[in-house]
N, C-alpha and C positions, 0 to 999 in steps of 0.2 A: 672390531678392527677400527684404529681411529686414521681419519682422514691427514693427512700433512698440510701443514698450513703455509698458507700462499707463498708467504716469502720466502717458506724456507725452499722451495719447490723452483723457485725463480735464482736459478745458478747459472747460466750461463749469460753474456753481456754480448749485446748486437749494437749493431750500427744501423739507423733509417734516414734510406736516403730519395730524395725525388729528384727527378726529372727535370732540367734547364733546355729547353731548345733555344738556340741560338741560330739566327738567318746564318747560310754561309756563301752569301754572295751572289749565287749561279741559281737562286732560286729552291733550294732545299735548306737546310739544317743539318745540324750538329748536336747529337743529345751528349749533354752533360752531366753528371751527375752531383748533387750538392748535399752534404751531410744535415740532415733536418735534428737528431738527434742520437740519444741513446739508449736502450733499456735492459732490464733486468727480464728474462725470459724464461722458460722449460718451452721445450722442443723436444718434441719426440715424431718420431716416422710413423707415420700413416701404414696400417700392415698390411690390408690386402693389394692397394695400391703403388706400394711404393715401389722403387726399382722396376718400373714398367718401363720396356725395351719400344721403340716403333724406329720406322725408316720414314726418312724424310731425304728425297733426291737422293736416293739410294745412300744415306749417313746412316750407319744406325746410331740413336740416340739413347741412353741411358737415363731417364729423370726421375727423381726422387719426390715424392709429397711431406710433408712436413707440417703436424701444429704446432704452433707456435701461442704460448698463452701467454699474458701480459698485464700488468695493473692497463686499467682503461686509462685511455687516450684519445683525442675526438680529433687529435691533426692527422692520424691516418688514415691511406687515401689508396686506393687498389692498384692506381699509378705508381706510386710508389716501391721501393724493393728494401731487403735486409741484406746485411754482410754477416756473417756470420765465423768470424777464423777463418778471412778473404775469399768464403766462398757466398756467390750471389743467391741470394732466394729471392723469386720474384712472389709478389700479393698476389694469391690465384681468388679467396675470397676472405673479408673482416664480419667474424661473427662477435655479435654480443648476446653470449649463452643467457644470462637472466633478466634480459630487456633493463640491467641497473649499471649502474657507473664503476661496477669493480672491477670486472677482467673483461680483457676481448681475447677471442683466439682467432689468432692469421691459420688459411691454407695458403702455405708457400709451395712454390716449385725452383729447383734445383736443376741444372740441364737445360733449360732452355732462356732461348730471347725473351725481351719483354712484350 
């Protein structure tokens, strides 16, 4: 069975965006979000974990896991989040599978804050 090769596998196009705090006067902040870039992606869901339910202040929350693989990139940052077809994924962690400069793959989360 032969392997698919990278780019053909990289079909889907995200948005990376960071984090702007801005003072807002009274002593806190305002996070803003600023588009850092774009990329080419495969994204697929996480399957034992993914769609895991919990309660927070009695909410129940619905959050999804997600990898995300990618030609490597060295501006991404755990801070950081994706869009995805307007839906947020936050950087839960950035791995670099063969310690080399060609792919990373993000664990994103779906459903929650950052």
């Amino acid at each position: 069975m032969s392997k698919k090769s990278l780019s053909s596998r990289l079909k889907k196009r995200i948005i990376i965006e960071e984090p702007i705090r801005t003072a807002d006067g009274a002593g806190g902040f305002t996070i803003t979000w600023n588009r850092v870039g774009d990329a080419w992606v495969e994204i697929v869901p996480k399957n034992q974990v993914s769609n895991r339910e919990s309660f927070d202040y009695g909410k129940l929350n619905n959050n999804s896991l997600y990898s995300v693989v990618l030609r490597y990139r060295e501006d991404i940052k755990h801070t950081m989040r994706l869009v995805v077809d307007g839906q947020v994924l936050n950087i839960r962690a950035i791995i670099n599978p063969d310690f080399g400069r060609k792919t990373l793959e993000i664990i994103a989360e779906s459903g929650v804050g950052v």
